[in-house]
C-alpha positions as CSV (number, residue, x, y, z in Angstrom):
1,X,-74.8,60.9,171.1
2,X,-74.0,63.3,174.4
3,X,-77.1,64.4,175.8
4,X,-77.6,67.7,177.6
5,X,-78.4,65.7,180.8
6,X,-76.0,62.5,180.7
7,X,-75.0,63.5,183.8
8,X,-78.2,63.5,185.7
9,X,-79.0,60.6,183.7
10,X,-76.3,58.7,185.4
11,X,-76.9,59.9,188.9
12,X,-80.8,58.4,188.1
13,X,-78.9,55.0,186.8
14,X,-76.7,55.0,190.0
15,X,-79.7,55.6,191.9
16,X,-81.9,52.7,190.8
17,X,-79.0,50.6,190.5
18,X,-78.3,50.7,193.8
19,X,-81.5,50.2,194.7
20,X,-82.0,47.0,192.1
21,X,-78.5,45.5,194.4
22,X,-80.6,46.1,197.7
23,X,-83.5,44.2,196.5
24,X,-81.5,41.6,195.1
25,X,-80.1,41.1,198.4
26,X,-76.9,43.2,198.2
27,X,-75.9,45.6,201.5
28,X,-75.5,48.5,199.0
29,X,-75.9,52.1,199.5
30,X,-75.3,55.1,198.7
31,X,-73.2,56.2,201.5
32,X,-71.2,52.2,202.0
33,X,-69.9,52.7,198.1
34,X,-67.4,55.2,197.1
35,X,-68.6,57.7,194.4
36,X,-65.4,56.4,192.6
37,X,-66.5,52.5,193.0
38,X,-70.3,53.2,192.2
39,X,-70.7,53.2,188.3
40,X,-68.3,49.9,188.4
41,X,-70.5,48.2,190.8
42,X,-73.1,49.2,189.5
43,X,-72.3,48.0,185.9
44,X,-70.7,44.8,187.0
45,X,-74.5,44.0,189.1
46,X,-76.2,45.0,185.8
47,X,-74.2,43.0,183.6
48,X,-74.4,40.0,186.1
49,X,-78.3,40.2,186.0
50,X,-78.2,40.4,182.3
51,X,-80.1,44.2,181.9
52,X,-76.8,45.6,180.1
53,X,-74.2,43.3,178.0
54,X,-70.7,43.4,179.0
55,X,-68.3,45.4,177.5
56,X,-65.4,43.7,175.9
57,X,-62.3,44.0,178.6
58,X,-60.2,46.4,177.0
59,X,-63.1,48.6,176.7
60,X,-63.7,48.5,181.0
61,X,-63.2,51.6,181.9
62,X,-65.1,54.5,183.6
63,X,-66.3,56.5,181.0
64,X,-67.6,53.2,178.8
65,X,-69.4,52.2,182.0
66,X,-71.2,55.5,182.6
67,X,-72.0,55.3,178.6
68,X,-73.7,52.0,179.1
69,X,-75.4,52.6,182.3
70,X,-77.0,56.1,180.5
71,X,-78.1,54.0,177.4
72,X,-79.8,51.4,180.1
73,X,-81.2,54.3,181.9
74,X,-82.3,56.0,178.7
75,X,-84.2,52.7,177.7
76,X,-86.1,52.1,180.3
77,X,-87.6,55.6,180.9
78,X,-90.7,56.7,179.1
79,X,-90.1,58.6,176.0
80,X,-91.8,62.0,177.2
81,X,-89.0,61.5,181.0
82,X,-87.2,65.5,181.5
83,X,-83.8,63.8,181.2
84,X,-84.4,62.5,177.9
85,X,-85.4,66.0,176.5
């Protein structure tokens, strides 16, 4: 399902994501990682820390990324969020 907001969704995953690496210990920010590199790395921490299960490696691309780093998002914010409305 394509929600009117995906897009901001993502920016908020991105955005926590890369704060989840920086207390985990990682040097990320938002200005060290490419926009183009961001939703990978930020997928491959999630996966590694077990909050999202791997896609199978034919399916690793950008746009299956970005679709399960908005369903992570989507699940952990409360049900009344603006981006889920």
């Amino acid at each position: 399902m394509k929600n009117k907001n995906d897009t901001k969704l993502l920016k908020h995953a991105l955005k926590l994501g890369l704060a989840f690496a920086t207390q985990q210990g990682y040097r990320a920010s938002e200005s060290s990682i490419s926009s183009k590199n961001k939703v990978e790395v930020v997928y491959r921490l999630m996966v590694q820390y077990k909050q999202i299960a791997p896609l199978a490696v034919d399916k690793e691309d950008g746009p299956n990324m970005k679709h399960k780093l908005i369903l992570w998002i989507t699940r952990l914010l409360p049900e009344d969020h603006e981006l889920l409305q």
